[in-house]
C-alpha positions as CSV (number, residue, x, y, z in Angstrom):
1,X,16.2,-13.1,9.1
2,X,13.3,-13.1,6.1
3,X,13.3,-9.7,4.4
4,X,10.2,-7.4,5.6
5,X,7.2,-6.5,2.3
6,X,4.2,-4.7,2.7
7,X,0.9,-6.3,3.5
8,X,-2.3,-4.0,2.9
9,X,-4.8,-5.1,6.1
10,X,-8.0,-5.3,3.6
11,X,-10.3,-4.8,7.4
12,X,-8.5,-1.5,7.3
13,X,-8.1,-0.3,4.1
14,X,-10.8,2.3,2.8
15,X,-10.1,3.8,-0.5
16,X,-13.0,5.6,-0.6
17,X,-11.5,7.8,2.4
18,X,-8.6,8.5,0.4
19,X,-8.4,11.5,-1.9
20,X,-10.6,10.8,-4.9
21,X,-10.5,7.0,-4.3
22,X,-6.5,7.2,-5.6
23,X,-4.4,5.6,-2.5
24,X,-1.6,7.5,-1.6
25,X,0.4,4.5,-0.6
26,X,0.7,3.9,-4.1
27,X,1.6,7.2,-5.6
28,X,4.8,7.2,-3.3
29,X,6.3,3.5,-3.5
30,X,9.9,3.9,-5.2
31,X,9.0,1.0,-6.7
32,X,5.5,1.3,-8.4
33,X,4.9,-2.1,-6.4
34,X,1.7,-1.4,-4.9
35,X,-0.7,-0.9,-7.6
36,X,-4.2,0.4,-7.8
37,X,-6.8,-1.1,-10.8
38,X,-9.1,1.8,-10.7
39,X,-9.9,4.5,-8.2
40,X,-12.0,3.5,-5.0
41,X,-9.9,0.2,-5.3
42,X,-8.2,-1.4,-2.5
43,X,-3.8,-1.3,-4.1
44,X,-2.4,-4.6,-4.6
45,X,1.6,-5.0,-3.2
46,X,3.0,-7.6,-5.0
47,X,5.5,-9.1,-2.1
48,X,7.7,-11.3,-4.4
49,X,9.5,-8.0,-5.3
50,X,9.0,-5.7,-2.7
51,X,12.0,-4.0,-1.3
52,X,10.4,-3.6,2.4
53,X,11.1,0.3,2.4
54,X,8.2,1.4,4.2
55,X,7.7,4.9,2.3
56,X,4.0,2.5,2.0
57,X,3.2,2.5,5.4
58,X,4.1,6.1,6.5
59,X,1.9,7.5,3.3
60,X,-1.1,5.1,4.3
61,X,-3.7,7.4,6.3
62,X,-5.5,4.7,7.7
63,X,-2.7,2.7,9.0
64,X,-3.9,-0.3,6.4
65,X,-0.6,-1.0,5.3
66,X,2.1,-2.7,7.4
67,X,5.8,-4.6,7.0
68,X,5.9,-8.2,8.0
């Protein structure tokens, strides 16, 4: 069975919802995986190295963030 990484649904993503832009997706991933350029910036997982944890998707208020 392929391993499970985090995909960030850009449809459902809204930084701008998030507290001051920063998303807290990325403030929680064990891995600093998902990373943010800026704030109001949509975070960027990178899924070569993602350990498919899902501390990601349960921090995601918006539900933007998923494991496929």
């Amino acid at each position: 069975m392929p391993k499970k990484m985090a995909l960030v649904d850009y449809n459902l993503c809204r930084p701008a919802h998030c507290d001051r832009g920063i998303c807290p997706a990325v403030l929680v991933c064990p891995q600093n995986l998902l990373k943010q350029e800026a704030p109001y910036e949509p975070p960027m997982p990178d899924p070569s190295i993602c350990k498919g944890c899902g501390d990601c998707v349960h921090a995601c208020p918006l539900k933007a963030i998923g494991l496929r």
